[in-house]
C-alpha positions as CSV (number, residue, x, y, z in Angstrom):
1,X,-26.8,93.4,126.7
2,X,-27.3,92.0,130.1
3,X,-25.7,92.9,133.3
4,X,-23.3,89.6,133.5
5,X,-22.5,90.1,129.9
6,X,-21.5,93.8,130.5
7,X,-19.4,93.0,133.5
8,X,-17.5,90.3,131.7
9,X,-17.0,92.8,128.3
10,X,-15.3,95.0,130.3
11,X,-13.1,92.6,132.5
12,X,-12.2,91.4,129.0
13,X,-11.2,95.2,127.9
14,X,-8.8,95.3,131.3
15,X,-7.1,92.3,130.3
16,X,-3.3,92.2,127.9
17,X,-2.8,92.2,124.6
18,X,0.3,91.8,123.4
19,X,2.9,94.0,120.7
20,X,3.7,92.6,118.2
21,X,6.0,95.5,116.5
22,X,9.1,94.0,118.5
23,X,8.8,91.6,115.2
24,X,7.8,93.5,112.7
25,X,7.3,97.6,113.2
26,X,4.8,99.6,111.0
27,X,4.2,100.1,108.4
28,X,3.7,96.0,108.7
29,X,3.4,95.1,105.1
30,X,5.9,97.3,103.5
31,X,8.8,96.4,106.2
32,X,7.8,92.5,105.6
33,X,8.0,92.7,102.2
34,X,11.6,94.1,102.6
35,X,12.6,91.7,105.3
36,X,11.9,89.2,102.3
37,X,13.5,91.1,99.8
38,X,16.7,91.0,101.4
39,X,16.5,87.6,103.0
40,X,16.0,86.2,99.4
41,X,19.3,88.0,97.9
42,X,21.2,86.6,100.8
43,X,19.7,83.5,100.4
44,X,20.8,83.3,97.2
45,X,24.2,84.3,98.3
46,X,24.8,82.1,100.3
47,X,23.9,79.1,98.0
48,X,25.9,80.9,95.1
49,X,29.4,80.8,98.0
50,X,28.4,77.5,99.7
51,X,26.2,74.8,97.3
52,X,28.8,71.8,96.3
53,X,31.5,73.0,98.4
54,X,30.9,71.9,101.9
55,X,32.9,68.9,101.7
56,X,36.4,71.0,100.4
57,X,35.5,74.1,103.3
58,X,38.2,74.6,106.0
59,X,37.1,73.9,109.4
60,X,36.8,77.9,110.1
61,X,34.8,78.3,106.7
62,X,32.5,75.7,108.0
63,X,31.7,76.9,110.9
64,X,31.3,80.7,109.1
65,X,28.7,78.8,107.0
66,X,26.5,77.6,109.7
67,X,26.4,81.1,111.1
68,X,25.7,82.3,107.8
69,X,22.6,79.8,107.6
70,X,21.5,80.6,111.4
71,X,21.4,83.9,110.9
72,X,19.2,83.8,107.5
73,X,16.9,81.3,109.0
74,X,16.3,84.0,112.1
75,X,15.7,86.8,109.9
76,X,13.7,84.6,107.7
77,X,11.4,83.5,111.2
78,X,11.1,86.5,112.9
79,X,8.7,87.6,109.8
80,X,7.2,84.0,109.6
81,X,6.4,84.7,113.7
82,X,4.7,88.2,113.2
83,X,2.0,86.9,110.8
84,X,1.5,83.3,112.7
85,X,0.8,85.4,115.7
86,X,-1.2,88.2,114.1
87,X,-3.1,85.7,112.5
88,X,-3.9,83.7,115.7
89,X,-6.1,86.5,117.1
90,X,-7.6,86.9,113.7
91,X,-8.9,83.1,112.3
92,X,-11.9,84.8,110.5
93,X,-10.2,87.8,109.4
94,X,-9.4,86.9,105.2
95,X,-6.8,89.7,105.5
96,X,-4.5,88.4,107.9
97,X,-4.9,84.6,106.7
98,X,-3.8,86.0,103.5
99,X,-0.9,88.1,104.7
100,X,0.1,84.9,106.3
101,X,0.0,82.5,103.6
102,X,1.9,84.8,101.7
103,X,4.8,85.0,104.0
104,X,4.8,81.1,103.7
105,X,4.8,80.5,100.3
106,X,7.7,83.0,100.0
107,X,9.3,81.8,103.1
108,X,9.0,78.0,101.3
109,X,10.9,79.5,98.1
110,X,13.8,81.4,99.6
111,X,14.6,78.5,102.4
112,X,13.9,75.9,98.7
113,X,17.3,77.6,98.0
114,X,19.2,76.7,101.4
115,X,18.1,73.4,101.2
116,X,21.9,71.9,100.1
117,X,22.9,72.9,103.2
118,X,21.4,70.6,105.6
119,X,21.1,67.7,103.0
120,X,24.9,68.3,102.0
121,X,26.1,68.3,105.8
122,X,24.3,64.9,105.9
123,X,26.4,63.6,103.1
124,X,29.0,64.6,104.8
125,X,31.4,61.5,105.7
126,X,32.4,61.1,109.5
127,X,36.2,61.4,108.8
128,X,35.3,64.7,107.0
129,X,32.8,66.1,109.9
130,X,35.6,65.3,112.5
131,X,38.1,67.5,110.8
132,X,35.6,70.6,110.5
133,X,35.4,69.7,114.6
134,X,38.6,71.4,115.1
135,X,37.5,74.6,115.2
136,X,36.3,76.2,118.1
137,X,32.6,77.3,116.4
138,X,31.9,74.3,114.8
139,X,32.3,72.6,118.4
140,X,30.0,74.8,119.6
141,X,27.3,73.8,116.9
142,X,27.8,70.3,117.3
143,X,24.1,69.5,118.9
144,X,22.6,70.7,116.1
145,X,25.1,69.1,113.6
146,X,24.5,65.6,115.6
147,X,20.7,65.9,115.7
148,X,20.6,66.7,111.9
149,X,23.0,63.7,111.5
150,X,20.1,61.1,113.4
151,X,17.9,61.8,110.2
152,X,21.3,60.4,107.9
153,X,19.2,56.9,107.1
154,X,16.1,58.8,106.1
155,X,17.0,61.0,104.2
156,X,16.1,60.8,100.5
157,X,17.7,62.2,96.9
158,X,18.2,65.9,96.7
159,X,15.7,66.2,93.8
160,X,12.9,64.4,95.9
161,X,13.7,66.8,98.9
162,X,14.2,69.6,97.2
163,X,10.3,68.6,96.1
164,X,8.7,67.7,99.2
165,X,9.7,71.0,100.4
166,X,8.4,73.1,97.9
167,X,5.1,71.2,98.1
168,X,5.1,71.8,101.6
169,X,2.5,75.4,101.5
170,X,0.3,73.2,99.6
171,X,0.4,69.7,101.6
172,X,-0.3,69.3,105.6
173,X,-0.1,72.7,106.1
174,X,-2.8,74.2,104.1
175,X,-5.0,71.6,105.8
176,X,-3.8,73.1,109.0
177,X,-5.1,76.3,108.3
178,X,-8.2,74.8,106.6
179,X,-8.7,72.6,110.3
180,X,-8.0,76.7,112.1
181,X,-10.5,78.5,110.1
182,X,-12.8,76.2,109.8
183,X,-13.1,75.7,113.5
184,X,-13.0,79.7,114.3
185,X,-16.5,80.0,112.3
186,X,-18.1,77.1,114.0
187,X,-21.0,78.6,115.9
188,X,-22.3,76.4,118.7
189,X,-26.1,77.0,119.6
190,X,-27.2,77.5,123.7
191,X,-30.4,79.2,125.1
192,X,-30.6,81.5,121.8
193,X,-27.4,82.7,121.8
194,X,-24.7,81.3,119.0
195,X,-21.3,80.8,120.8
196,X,-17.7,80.7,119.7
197,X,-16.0,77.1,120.2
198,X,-14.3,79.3,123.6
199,X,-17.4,80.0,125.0
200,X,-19.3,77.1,124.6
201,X,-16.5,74.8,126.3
202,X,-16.4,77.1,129.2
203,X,-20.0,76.2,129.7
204,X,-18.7,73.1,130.2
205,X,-17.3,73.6,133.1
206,X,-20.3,75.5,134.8
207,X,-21.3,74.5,138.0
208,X,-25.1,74.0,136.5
209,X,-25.7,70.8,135.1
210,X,-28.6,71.5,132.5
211,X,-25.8,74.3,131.4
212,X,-23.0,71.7,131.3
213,X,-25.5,69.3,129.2
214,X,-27.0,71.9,126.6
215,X,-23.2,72.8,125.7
216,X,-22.5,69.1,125.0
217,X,-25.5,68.7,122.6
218,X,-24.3,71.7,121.0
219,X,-20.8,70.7,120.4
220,X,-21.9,67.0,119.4
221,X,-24.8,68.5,116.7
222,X,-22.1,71.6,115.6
223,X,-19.0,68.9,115.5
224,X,-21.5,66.4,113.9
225,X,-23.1,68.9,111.6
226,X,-19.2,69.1,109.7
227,X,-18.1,65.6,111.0
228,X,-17.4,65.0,107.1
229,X,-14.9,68.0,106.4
230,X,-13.2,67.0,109.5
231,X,-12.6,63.6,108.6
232,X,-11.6,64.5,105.7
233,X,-8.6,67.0,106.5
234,X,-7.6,64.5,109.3
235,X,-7.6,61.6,106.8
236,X,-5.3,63.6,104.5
237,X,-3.2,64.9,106.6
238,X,-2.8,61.4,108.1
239,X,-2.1,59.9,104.4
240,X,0.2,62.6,103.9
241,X,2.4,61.6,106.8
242,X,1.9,57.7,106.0
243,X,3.2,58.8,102.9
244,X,6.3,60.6,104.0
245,X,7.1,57.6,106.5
246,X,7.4,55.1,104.2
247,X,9.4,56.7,101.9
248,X,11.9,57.9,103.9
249,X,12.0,54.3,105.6
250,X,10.5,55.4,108.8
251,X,8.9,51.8,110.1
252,X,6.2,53.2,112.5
253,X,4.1,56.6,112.6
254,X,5.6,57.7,116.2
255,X,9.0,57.0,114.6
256,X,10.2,60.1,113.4
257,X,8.2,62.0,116.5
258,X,10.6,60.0,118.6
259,X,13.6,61.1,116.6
260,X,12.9,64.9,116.4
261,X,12.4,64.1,120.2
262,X,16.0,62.6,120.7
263,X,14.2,60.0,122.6
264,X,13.8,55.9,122.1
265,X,11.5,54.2,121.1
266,X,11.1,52.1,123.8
267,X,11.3,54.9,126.5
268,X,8.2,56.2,124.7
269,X,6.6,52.6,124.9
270,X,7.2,52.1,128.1
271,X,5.8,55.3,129.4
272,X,2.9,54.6,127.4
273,X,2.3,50.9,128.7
274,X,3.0,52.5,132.4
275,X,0.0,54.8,132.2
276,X,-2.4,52.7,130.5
277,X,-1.6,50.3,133.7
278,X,-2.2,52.7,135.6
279,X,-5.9,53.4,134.2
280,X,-7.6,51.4,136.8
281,X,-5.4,53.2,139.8
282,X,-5.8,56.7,138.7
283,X,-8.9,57.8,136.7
284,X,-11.3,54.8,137.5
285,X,-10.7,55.5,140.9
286,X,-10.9,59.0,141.3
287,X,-14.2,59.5,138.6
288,X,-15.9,57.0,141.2
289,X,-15.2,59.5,143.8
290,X,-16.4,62.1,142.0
291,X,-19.3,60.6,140.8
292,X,-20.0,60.1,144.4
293,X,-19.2,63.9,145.3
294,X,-21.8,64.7,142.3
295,X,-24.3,62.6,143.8
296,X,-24.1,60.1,141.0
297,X,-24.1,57.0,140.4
298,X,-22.3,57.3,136.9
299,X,-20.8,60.7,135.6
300,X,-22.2,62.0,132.2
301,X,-19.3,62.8,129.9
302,X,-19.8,66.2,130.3
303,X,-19.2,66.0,133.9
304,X,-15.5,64.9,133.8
305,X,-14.4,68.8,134.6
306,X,-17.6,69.8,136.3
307,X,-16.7,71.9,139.5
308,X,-17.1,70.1,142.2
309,X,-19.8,70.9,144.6
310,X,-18.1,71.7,147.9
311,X,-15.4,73.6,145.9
312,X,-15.7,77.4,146.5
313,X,-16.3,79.7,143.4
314,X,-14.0,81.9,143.4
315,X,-12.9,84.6,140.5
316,X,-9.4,86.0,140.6
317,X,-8.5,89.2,138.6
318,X,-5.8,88.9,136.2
319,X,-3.6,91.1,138.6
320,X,-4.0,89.0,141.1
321,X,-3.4,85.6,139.1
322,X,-0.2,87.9,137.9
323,X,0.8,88.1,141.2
324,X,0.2,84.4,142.8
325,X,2.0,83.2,139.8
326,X,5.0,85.6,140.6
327,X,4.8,84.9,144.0
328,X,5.5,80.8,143.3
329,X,8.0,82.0,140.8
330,X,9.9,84.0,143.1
331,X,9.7,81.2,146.1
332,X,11.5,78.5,143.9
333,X,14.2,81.0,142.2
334,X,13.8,85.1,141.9
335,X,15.3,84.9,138.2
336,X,12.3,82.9,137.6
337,X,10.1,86.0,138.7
338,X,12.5,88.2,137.3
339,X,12.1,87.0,133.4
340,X,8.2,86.8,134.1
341,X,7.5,90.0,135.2
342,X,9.1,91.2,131.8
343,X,6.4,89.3,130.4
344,X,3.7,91.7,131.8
345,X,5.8,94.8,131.4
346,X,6.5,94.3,128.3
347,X,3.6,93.0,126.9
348,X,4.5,89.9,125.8
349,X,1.0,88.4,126.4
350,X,-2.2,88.3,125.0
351,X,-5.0,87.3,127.3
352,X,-8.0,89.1,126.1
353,X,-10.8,86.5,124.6
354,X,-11.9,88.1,121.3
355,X,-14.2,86.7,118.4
356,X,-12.2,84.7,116.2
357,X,-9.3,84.4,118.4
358,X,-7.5,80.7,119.0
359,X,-9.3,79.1,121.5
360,X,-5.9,77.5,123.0
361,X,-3.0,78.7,124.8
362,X,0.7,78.2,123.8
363,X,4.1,80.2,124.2
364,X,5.7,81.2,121.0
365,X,9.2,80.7,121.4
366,X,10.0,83.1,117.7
367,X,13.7,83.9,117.6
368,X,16.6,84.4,120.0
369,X,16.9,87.8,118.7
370,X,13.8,88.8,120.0
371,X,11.2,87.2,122.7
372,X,8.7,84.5,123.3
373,X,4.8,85.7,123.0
374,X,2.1,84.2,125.3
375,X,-1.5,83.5,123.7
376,X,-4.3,82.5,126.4
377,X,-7.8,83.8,127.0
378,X,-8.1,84.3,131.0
379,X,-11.5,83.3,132.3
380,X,-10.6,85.1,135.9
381,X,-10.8,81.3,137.1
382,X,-8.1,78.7,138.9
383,X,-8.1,77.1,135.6
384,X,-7.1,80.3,133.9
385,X,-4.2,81.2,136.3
386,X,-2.9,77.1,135.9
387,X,-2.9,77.9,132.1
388,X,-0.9,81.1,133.1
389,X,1.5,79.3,134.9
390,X,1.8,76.8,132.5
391,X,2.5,79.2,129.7
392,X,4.8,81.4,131.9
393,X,6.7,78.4,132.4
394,X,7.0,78.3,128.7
395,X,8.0,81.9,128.3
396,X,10.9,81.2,130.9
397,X,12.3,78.0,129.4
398,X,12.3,80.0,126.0
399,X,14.2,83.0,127.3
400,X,16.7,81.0,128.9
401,X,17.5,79.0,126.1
402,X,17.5,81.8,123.9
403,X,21.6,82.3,124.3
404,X,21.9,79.3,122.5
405,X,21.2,80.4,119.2
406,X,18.4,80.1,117.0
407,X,19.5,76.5,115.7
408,X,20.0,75.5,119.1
409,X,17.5,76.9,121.9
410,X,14.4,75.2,120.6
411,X,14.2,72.0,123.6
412,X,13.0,68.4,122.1
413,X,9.0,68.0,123.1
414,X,10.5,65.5,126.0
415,X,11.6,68.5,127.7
416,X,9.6,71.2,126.1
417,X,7.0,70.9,128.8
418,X,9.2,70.7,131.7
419,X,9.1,74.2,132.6
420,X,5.7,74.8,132.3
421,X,4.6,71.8,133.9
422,X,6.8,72.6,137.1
423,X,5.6,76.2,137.2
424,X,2.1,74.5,137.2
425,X,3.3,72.9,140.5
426,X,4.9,75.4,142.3
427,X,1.8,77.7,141.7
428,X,-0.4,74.7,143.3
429,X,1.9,73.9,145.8
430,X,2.1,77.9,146.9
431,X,-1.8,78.3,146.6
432,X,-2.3,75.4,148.3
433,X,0.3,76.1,150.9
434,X,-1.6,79.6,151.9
435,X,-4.9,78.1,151.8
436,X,-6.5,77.2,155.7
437,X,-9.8,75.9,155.3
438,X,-9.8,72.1,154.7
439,X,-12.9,71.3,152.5
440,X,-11.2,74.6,150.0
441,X,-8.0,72.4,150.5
442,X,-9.6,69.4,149.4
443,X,-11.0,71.1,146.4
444,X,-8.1,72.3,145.4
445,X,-6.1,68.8,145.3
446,X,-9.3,67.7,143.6
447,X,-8.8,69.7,141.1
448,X,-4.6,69.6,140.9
449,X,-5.6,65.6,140.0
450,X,-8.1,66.3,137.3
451,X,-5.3,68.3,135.7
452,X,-3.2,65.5,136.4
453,X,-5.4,63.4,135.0
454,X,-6.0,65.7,131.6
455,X,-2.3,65.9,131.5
456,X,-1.4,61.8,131.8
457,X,-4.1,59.8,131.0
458,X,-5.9,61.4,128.9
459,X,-2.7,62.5,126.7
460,X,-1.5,58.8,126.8
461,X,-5.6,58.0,125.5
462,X,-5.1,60.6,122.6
463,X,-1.7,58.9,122.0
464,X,-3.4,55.8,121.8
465,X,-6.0,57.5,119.4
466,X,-3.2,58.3,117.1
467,X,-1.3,55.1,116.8
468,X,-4.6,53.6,116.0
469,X,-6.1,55.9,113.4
470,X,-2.8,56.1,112.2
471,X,-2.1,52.6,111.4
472,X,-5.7,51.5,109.9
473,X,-5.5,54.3,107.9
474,X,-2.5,52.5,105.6
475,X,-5.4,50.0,104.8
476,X,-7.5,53.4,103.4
477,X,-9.6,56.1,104.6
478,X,-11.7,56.2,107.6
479,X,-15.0,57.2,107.9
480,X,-16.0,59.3,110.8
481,X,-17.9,56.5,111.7
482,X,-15.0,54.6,112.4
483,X,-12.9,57.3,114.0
484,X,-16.2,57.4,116.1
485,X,-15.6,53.7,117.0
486,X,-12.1,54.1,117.9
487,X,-12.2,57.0,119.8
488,X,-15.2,55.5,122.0
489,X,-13.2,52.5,122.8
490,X,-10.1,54.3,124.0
491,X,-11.9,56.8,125.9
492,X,-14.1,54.4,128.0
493,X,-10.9,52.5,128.7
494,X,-9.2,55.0,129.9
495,X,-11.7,56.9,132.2
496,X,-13.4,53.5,133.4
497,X,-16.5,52.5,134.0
498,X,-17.7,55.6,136.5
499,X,-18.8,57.8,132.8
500,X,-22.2,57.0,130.6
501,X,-21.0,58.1,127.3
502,X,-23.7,59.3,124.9
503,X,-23.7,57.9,121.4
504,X,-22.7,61.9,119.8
505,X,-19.4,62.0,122.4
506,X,-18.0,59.8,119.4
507,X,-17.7,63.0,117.1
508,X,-15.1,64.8,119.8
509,X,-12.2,63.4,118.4
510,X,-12.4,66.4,116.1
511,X,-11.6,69.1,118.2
512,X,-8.3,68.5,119.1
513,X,-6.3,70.4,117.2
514,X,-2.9,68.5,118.1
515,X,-3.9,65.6,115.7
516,X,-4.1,68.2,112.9
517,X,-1.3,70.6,113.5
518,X,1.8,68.0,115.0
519,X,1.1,64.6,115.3
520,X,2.0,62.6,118.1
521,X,3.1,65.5,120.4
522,X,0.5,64.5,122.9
523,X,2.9,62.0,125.1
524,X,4.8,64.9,125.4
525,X,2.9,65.8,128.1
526,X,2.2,62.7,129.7
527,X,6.4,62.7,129.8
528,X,6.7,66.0,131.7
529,X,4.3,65.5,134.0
530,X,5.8,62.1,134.9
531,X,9.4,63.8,134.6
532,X,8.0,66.8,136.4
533,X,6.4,64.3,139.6
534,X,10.0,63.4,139.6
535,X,11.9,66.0,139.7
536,X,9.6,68.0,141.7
537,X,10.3,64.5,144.2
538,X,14.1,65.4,143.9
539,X,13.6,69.4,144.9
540,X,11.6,68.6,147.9
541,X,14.1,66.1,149.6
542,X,17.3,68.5,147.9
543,X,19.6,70.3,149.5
544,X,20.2,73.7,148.2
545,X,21.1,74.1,144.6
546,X,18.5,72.2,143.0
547,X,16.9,75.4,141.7
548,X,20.4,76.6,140.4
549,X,20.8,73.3,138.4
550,X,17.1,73.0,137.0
551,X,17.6,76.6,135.6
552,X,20.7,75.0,134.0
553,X,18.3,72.3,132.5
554,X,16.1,74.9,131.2
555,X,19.0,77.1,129.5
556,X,20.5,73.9,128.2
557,X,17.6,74.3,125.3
558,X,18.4,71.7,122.2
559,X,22.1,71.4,123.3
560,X,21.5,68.4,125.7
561,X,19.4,65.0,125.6
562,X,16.9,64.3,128.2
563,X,19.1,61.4,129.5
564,X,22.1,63.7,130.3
565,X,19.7,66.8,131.5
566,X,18.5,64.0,134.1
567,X,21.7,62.5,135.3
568,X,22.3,65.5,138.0
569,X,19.2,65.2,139.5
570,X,19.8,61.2,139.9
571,X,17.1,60.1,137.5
572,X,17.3,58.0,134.2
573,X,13.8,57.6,132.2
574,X,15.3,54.2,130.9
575,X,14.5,53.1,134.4
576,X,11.2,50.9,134.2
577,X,10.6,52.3,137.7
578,X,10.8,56.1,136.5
579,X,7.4,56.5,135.3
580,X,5.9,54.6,138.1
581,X,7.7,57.1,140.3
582,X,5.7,59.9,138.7
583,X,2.5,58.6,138.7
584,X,2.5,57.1,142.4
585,X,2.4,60.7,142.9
586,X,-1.1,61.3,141.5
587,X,-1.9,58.2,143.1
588,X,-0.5,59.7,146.3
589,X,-3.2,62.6,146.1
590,X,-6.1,60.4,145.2
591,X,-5.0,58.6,148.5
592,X,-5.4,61.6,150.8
593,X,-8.8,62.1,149.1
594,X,-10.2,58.8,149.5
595,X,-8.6,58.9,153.1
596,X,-10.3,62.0,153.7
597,X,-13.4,60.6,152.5
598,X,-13.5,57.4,154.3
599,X,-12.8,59.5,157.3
600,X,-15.6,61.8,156.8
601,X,-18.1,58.7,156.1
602,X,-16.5,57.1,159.5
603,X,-17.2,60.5,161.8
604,X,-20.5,60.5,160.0
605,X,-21.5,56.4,161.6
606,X,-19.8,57.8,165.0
607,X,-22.5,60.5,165.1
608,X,-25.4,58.4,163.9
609,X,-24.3,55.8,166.6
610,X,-24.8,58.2,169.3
């Protein structure tokens, strides 16, 4: 084992992992297996006392019933949770893959028989709903009972539901866990060594551009190599979903996205429409800086993330990423700080890179009852505190909301990357802020707009991906090929004409696990970081009490809409001029780099003239 390799095994073996026994506690299996024992007799229960009889139940019944169901569904998740997460350090362990398809398959049967509930609240009339409002808990439940209410027109017979959802182990998500495994025992081949999908992307971003190159090639001839099975899974999972649209009546395949969002249509269009006008004023101009920076007349692909050359390398222990990311915590609100330190105390987090592990990151909300649990693999890099930050922010927004009950704290994806996206920026903002030396300073807003740029454009270009694959695929399958073609096109129109593209970039499309596991979440982002700009606008002109109120927003949870959460802080997303407000502030940075630039090249003729 060489010395660098030695050095990083045992940063790795200093770094978190989390506990998962505040879910389940040993011995796993056997207290599992009687979690679903006695969530299956009350399960039964409870559609024995309730199924046929919602309509005739007195407003206090009611509302007894839907704490009945919340309750169930908890206990029923918090088992669900354990094996997810156990399983997402564990892709190529059969064991725990097994453990976990068990729990959903008996999960799928027990909620098969709480099914009436939902569908019978939906046939519910309105005169008969408004009577169960006068009691006091049924009030309270009322976001839930109003967002279950949207899906009234698309809702189908309870003998076609009551199908769908027992098919549901063996439709998308089966080919979700095919799409996961399949990707954990990819190998990728560099200078001898065979590399897990983790590692070989991180030599992606290595300062050395043979480095950078040889881990392209290996990720286009690895991806290319099972281009086919890939195709495949996307193509059914696709059909499935085209599938499910049309019978329920849905008329486009962002439709019901947009609906589990609580957001319109048209909001979603014209964000959309926003950053793809903005192409030309965002990434086309800042890739032609970089190019420049690089030396370059055009980037190679694998030279979008490349670290620029007069940005400092600089490695930050996890302790220290724990504490800058407190640090910006505690500057915008201590109870911010507060619920992340339990994260770390607790062990809540699991940062340790191990073989077979996700290669994400992502905050697991799991049940009120318990806590949130943070997956990431920390790199000791910026990037790797950013992606702490972000998923902190997660871990916040979850606790927060947790109060509202398990059928109420989860946020729409319009807001579900609000908190992490703002913790993001006051972790930039509080680097930046303590960092001196102007060409590090530089650097460093370089980078903020490359994450920018990951976060808008090119979630707005995978977005556009989607609605395109999506569509052509009513007229039948797709050949990689094609998905080639189409992801080639919206790629080179969204990072502009500063990138050569080689001809095995076209088989990328198949890493990105959000097309497999829930599609059309991507604009999500692009919505937060535009709402985030915003806001973040809002907070630095505020008086005091912006941080009280955005808390509020966060412990609002699923209660609220994105339109009313906005109206405190003055903004409405139905403005045309809202999403333009959060871009021009990407623009704004690429601005003071080009300004900086142009001075430089000015002071540069100055000197050459005398």
């Amino acid at each position: 084992m060489t010395a660098a390799k030695t050095t990083q095994s045992a940063r790795n073996k200093g770094l978190p992992v989390w506990d998962l026994s505040h879910l389940v506690k040993e011995p796993v299996e056997k207290n599992i297996q009687k979690a679903l024992m006695q969530a299956a007799g009350a399960a039964s229960a409870f559609q024995k006392k309730y199924e046929g009889r919602l309509e005739s139940l007195s407003p206090e019944a009611f509302g007894a019933a839907i704490i009945e169901y919340e309750q169930l569904l908890e206990g029923l998740s918090r088992v669900y949770n354990y094996t997810n997460l156990n399983r997402a350090t564990k892709l190529n362990d059969p064991e725990a893959g097994k453990l976990h398809q068990g729990v959903l398959e008996r999960y799928n049967d027990i909620t098969t028989g709480m099914l009436f509930f939902r569908l019978g609240i939906n046939k519910l009339s309105d005169k008969s709903l408004a009577e169960k409002m006068k009691d006091k808990t049924v009030r309270r439940y009322k976001p839930f009972l109003d967002h279950l209410r949207a899906f009234r027109p698309y809702q189908l017979s309870d003998e076609v539901e009551k199908v769908l959802h027992e098919r549901g182990v063996t439709a998308s998500p089966a080919w979700v866990r095919m799409f996961d495994e399949t990707v954990a025992k990819l190998r990728f081949h560099v200078n001898g060594k065979n590399l897990t999908e983790t590692e070989v992307f991180q030599l992606m971003i290595s300062r050395d551009a043979k480095t950078r190159r040889k881990a392209a090639k290996a990720v286009e001839k690895t991806f290319g190599d099972n281009i086919q099975a890939f195709g495949f899974i996307l193509n059914t999972l696709i059909k499935d979903k085209e599938i499910n649209d049309r019978q329920r009546g849905f008329k486009t395949p962002v439709a019901s996205m947009n609906l589990e969002n609580q957001v319109e249509d048209e909001v979603v269009e014209a964000l959309v429409t926003a950053v793809r006008d903005y192409y030309p004023k965002l990434s086309h101009r800042y890739y032609r800086l970089k190019a420049k920076w690089m030396g370059m007349k055009k980037l190679n692909y694998w030279d979008r993330n490349a670290p620029l050359p007069f940005s400092a390398k600089r490695r930050l222990p996890w302790d220290e990423a724990r504490e800058n990311v407190l640090a910006a915590y505690a500057g915008f609100h201590p109870r911010m700080a507060d619920i992340g330190k339990r994260f770390f105390r607790e062990n809540w987090i699991h940062a340790q890179p191990l073989p077979g592990k996700d290669s994400g990151a992502f905050s697991a909300s799991t049940v009120p009852s318990a806590h949130p649990y943070i997956l990431m693999n920390y790199k000791s890099d910026i990037e790797s505190v950013m992606t702490l930050a972000h998923e902190l922010g997660h871990g916040v927004h979850q606790v927060l909301s947790g109060p509202q009950g398990y059928l109420m704290c989860d946020t729409p994806l319009t807001l579900a990357e609000t908190a992490s996206v703002f913790g993001e920026m006051l972790t930039f903002r509080s680097l930046l802020a303590g960092e001196k030396n102007p060409a590090t300073r530089r650097a460093m807003i370089a980078k903020k707009v490359e994450d920018m740029l990951n976060t808008v454009v090119r979630q707005v270009a995978f977005h556009e991906f989607e609605c395109a694959v999506h569509e052509e695929r009513k007229k039948g399958e797709l050949t990689p090929d094609r998905l080639g073609e189409i992801w080639m096109e919206i790629m080179k129109r969204s990072l502009g004409p500063a990138f050569t593209f080689d001809k095995g970039y076209r088989h990328f499309w198949a890493y990105i696990s959000h097309f497999y596991h829930v599609p059309f979440y991507v604009y999500a982002y692009a919505f937060a970081d535009c709402l985030v700009n915003a806001l973040y606008a809002v907070y630095q002109d505020s008086e005091k009490g912006f941080a009280d109120k955005f808390l509020g927003l966060l412990a609002a949870g699923g209660t609220k809409r994105y339109d009313e959460l906005l109206k405190p802080f003055g903004l409405d997303a139905r403005d045309p001029g809202f999403w333009k407000k959060g871009l021009s502030v990407v623009e704004g940075f690429i601005d003071q780099l080009e300004s900086g630039e142009n001075a430089a090249t000015l002071r540069k003729r100055k000197g050459a003239v005398k």
